[in-house]
N, C-alpha and C positions, 0 to 999 in steps of 0.2 A: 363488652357485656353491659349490662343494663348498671348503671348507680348506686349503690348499698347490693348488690346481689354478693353475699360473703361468701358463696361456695365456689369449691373449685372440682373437677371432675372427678370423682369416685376412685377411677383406676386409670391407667391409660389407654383402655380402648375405649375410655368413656369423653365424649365431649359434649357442651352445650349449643343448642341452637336458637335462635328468636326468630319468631315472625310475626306479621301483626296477626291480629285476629279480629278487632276491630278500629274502629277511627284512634281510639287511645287506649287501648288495650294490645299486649304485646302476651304472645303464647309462649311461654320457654317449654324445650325441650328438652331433654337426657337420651340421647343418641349412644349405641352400643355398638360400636366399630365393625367386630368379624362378623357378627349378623349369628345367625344359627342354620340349623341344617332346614328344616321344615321354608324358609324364606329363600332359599338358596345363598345364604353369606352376605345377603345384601344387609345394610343398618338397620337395626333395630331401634325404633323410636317410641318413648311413653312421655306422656305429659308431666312433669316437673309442674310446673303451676303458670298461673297469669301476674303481669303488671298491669296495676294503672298509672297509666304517664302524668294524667291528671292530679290526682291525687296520691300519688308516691306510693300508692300502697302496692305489697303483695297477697293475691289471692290464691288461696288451697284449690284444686279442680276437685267438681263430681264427677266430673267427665272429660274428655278431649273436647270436648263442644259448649260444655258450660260449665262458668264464672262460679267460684264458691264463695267463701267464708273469707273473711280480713285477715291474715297471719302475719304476728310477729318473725322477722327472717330468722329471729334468733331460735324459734321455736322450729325452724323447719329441719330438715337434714339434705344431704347432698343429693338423694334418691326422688324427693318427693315434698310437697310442701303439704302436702295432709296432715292434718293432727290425727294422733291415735287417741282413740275413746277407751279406756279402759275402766273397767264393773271393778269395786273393792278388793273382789278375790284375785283380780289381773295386776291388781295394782301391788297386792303382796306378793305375790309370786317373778313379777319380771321387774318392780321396781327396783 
């Protein structure tokens, strides 16, 4: 796996995958082992976030296709490298 990436898989039907996505940009994946019923059992895959090789950083995804925001790894969780925005009232209630 990629160099500072501190996470490790969720559960164990979860693992990670990498691919490039472009010249120095590496796509991680969160792969869901038994799949679900609607796919027929086959893997289920959501975008985790981007690396740049270049400059060490990790990036949050808008999308499976595109590049977001600079994140801290420390601020990420094993699910997803998006930050949560949370409004005052969100911030009392689930902080």
């Amino acid at each position: 796996m990629i160099d500072g990436f501190i996470h490790s898989a969720p559960s164990d039907n979860h693992y990670y995958e990498q691919e490039c996505f472009k010249r120095n940009v590496i796509a991680i994946w969160l792969v869901y082992r038994p799949g679900y019923l609607f796919n027929g059992h086959s893997p289920h895959r959501t975008i985790w976030g981007f690396y740049d090789t270049k400059k060490r950083q990790f990036h949050a995804p808008k999308n499976s296709k595109t590049v977001g925001d600079v994140v801290d790894i420390n601020d990420t969780t094993p699910f997803s490298a998006m930050q949560i925005n949370l409004n005052p009232l969100e911030m009392c209630l689930y902080a």
